[in-house]
Legacy VTK file of the C-alpha trace (Angstrom):
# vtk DataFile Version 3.0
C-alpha trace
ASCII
DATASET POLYDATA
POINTS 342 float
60.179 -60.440 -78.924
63.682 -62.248 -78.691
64.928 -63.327 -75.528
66.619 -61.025 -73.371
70.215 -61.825 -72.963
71.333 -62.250 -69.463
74.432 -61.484 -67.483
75.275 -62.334 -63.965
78.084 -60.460 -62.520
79.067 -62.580 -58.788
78.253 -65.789 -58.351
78.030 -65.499 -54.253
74.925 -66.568 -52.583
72.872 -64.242 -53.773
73.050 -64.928 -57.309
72.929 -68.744 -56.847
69.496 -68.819 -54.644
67.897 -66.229 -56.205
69.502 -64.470 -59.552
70.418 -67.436 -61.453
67.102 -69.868 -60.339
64.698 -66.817 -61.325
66.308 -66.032 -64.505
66.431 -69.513 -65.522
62.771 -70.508 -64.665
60.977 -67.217 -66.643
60.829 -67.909 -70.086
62.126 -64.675 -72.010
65.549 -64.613 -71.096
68.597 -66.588 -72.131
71.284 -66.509 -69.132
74.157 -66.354 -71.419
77.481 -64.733 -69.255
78.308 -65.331 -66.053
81.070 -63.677 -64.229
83.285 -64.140 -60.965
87.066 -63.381 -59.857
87.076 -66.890 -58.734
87.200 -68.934 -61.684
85.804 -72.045 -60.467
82.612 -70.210 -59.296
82.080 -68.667 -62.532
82.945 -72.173 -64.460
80.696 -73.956 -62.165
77.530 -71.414 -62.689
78.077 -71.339 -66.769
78.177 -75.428 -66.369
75.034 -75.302 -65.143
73.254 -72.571 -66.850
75.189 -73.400 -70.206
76.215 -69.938 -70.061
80.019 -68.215 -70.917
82.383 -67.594 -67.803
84.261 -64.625 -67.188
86.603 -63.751 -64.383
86.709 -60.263 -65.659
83.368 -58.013 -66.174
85.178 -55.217 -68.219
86.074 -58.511 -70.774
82.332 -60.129 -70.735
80.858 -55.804 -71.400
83.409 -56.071 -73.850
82.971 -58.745 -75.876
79.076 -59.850 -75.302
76.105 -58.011 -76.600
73.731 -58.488 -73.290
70.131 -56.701 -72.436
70.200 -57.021 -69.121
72.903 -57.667 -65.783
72.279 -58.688 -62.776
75.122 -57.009 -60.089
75.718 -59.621 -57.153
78.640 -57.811 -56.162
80.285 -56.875 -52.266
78.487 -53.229 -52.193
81.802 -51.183 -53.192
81.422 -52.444 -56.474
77.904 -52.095 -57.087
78.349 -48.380 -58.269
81.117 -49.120 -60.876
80.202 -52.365 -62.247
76.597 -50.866 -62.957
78.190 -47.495 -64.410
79.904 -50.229 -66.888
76.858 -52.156 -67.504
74.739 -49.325 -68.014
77.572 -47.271 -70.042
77.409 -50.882 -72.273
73.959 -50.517 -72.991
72.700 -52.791 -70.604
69.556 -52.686 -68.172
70.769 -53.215 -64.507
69.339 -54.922 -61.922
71.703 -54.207 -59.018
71.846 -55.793 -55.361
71.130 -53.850 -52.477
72.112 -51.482 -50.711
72.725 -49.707 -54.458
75.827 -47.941 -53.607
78.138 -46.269 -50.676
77.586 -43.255 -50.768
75.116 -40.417 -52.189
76.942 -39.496 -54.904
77.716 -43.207 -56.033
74.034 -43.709 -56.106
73.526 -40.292 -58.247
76.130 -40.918 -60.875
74.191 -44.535 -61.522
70.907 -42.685 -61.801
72.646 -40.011 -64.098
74.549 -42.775 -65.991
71.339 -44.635 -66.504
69.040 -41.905 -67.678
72.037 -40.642 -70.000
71.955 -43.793 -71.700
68.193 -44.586 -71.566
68.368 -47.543 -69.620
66.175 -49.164 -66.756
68.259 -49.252 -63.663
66.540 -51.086 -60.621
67.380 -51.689 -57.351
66.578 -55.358 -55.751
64.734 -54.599 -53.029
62.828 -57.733 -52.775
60.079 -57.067 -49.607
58.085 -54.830 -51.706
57.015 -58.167 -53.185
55.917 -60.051 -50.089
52.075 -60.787 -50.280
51.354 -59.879 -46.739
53.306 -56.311 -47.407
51.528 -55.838 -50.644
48.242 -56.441 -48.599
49.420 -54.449 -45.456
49.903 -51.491 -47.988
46.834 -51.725 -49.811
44.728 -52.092 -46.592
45.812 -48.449 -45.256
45.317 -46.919 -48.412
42.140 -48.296 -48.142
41.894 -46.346 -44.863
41.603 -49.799 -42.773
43.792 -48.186 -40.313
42.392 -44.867 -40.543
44.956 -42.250 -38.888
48.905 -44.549 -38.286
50.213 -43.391 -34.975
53.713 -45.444 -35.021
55.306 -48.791 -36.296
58.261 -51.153 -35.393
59.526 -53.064 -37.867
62.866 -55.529 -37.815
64.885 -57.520 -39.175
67.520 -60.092 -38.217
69.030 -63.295 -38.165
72.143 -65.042 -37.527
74.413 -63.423 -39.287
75.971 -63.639 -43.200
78.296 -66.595 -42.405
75.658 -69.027 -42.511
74.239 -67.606 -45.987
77.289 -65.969 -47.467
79.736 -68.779 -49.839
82.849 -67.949 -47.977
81.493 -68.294 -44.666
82.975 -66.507 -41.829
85.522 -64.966 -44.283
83.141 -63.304 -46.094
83.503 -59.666 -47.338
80.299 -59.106 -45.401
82.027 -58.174 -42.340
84.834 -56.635 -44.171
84.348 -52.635 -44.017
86.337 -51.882 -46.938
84.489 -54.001 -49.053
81.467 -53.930 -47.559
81.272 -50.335 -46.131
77.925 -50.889 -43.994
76.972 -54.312 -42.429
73.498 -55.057 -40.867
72.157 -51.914 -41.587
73.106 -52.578 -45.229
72.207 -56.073 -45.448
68.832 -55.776 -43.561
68.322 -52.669 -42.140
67.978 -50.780 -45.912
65.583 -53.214 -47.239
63.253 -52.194 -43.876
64.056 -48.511 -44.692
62.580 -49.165 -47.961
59.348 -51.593 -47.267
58.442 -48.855 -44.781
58.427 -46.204 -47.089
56.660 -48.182 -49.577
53.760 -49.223 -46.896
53.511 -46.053 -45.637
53.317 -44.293 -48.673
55.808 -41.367 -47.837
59.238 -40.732 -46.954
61.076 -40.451 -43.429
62.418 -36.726 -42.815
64.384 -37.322 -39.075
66.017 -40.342 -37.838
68.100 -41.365 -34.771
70.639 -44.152 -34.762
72.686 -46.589 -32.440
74.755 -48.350 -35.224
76.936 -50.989 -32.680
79.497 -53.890 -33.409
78.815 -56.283 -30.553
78.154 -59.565 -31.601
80.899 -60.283 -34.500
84.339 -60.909 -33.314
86.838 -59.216 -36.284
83.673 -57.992 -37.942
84.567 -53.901 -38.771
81.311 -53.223 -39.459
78.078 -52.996 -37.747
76.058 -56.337 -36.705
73.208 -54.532 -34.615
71.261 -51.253 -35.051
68.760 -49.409 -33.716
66.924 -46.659 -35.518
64.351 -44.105 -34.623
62.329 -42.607 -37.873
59.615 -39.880 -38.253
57.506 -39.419 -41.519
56.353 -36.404 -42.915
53.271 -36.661 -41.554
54.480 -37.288 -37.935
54.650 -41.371 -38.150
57.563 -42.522 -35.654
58.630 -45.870 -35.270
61.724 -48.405 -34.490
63.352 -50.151 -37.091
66.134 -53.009 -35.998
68.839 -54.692 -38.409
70.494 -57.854 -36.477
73.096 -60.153 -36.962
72.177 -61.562 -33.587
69.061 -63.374 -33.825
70.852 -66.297 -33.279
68.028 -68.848 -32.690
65.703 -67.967 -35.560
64.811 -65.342 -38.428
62.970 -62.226 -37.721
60.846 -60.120 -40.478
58.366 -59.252 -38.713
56.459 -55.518 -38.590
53.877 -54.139 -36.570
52.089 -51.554 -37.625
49.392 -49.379 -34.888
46.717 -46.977 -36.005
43.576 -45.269 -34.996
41.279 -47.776 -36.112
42.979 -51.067 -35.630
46.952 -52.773 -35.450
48.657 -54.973 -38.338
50.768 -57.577 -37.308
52.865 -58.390 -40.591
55.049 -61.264 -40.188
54.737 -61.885 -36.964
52.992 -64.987 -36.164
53.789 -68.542 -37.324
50.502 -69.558 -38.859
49.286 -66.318 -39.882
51.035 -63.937 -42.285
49.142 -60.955 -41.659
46.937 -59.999 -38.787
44.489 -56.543 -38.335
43.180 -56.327 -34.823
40.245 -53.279 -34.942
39.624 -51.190 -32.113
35.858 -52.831 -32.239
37.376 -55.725 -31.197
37.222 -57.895 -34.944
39.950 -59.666 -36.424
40.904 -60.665 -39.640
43.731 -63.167 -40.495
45.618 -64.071 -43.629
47.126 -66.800 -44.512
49.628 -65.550 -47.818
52.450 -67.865 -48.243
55.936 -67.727 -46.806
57.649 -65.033 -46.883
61.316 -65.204 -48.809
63.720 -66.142 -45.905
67.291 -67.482 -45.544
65.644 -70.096 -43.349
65.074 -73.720 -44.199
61.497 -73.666 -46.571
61.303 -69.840 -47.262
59.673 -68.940 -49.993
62.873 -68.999 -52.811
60.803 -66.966 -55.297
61.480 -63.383 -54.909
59.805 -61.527 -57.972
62.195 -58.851 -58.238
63.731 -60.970 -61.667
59.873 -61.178 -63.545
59.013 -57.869 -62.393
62.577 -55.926 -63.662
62.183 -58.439 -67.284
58.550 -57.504 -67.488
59.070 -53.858 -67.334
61.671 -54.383 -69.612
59.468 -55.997 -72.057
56.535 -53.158 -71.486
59.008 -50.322 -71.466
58.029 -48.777 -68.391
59.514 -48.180 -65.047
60.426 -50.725 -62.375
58.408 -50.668 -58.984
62.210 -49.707 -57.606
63.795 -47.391 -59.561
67.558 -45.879 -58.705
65.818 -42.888 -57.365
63.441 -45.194 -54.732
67.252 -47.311 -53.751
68.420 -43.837 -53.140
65.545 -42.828 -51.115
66.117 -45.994 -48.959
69.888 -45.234 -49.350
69.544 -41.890 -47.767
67.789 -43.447 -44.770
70.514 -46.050 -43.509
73.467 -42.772 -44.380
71.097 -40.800 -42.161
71.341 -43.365 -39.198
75.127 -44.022 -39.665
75.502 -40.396 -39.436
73.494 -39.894 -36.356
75.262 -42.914 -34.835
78.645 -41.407 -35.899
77.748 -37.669 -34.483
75.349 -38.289 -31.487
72.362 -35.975 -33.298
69.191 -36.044 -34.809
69.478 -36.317 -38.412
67.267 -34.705 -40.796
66.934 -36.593 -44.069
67.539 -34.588 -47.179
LINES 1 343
342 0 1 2 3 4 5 6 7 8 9 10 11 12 13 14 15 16 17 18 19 20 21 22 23 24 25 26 27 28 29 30 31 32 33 34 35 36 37 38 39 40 41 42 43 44 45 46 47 48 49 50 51 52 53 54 55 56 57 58 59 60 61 62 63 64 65 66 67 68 69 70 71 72 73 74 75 76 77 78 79 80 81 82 83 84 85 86 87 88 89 90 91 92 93 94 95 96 97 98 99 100 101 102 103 104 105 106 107 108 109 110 111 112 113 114 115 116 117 118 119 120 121 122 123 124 125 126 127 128 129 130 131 132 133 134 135 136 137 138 139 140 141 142 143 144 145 146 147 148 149 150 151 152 153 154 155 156 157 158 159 160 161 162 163 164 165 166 167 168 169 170 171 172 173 174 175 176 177 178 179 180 181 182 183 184 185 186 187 188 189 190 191 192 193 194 195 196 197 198 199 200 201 202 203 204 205 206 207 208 209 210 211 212 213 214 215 216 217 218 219 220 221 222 223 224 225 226 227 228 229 230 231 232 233 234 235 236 237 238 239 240 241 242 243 244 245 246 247 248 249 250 251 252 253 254 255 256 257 258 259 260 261 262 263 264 265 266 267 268 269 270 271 272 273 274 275 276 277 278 279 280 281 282 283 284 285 286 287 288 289 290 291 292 293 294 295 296 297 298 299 300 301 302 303 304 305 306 307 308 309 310 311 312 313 314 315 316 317 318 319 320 321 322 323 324 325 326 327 328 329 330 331 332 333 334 335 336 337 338 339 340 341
């Protein structure tokens, strides 16, 4: 099989720690466009990846013949830009959260089964060794019966990540349209339901902006979720974990407690009722932090299923699913109530 041919659309951050290294170290695909309204990011990214800059995705969909594009765009534009990819006859791989709204997310779903491309949604903790082993140990019953969870994540805040700093459209609502909650709070949302094994059905929100002077969106939430089967449990997104990263989740059922994340040695810790416990050491976990893991997966996971033909581990209806969750909690924050998740 030929190399896939490669597109990255943004050249923030996101595509520079993770897009661009990932694509460039796995061996069946050619980056060969890169693309950014600010010319001297794109020119600096196709320098180094000898790839083609654009300042202009409509002209690089236009002109290129490319397999597969990566969308590192502020969220407003991750709807349209992968409606153009995918309308191209691309394969997208699109940043979280997938879109603004329902409907955005819907139309790229449509949009992507219309044209009989693989659309998937970079939710990166579904990767994490100590989730993937946190998820296979209940199925394995390990837990027996799960009661309740609490799961967060926070850190500083985008400035000290994002390439224009404390400018960045991060805290920009029009741009942005959600802030922790999208940043961190969705990709929770998501590991949650993937750990769990089903979906949340009520949720309860405080969705505050205390932290960020000028920021019009949120920098600290707290959400209250239920499962189908009667799980509740916290979930925190925070901008305001100034001292240090947290990613932790603790998970407490009838037969013992996992601590995911949580301590500094140990990645994963189950704590049985019969008083045993078994700890993991699994790597480090991808962080923004200073030696986080930089490998992320999501990249040889979306080529690979390209290669095989077969369906990405998150799919455009699994980012909706997660999508739903974090609309849910803005909407109870917004209206005082108990949402119920459709």
């Amino acid at each position: 099989m030929e190399k896939l041919r490669v597109a990255v659309i943004g050249c923030g951050s996101i595509a520079k720690h993770r897009h661009f290294i990932e694509y460039h170290l796995n061996p069946d695909v050619n980056i060969v466009a890169v693309c950014d309204k600010v010319k001297v990011r794109a020119k600096e990214a196709a320098q180094q990846y000898q790839a083609q800059a654009f300042t202009d995705y409509e002209l690089l969909l236009a002109q290129l013949d490319i397999d597969l594009v990566s969308i590192c765009l502020p969220n407003y534009l991750h709807a349209p830009v992968s409606i153009a990819a995918l309308e191209a006859g691309c394969h997208v791989l699109c940043e979280k959260p997938m879109a603004t709204s329902y409907q955005e997310a819907q139309a790229m779903i449509e949009t992507a089964e219309k044209h009989n491309k693989k659309l998937m949604i970079a939710h990166n903790q579904r990767f994490v060794a100590s989730h993937q082993q946190a998820k296979a140990l209940i199925e394995a019953g390990e837990l027996g019966k799960i009661y309740s969870f609490r799961t967060a994540f926070g850190h500083g805040g985008p400035e000290g990540w994002s390439v224009d700093g404390a400018d960045s459209w991060f805290f920009d609502k029009e741009q942005a349209f959600i802030g922790a909650m999208g940043d961190l709070g969705v990709h929770k949302a998501d590991l949650m339901r993937y750990i769990l094994g089903e979906e949340f059905t009520e949720v309860s929100a405080l969705v505050e902006t205390n932290a960020k002077a000028g920021a019009t969106v949120d920098d600290n939430a707290v959400c209250l979720l239920k499962s189908q089967s009667g799980v509740i449990g916290t979930l925190t997104a925070s901008w305001a974990y100034n001292t240090s990263e947290d990613n932790s989740t603790i998970i407490y059922g009838e037969k013992a407690t996992l601590r995911i994340e949580d301590d500094p040695k140990y990645n994963l810790i189950i704590n049985y009722t019969d008083g045993r416990t078994i700890k993991y050491q699994l790597g480090k976990i991808q962080s923004n932090d200073a030696g986080g893991q930089t490998t992320s997966q999501v990249i040889d996971h979306f080529v690979e299923a390209i290669k095989d033909n077969r369906e990405p581990l998150i799919t455009g209806a699994e980012g909706l699913r997660s999508l739903n969750v974090i609309l849910a909690a803005l909407e109870s924050s917004e209206t005082g109530r108990l949402i119920t998740i459709k």
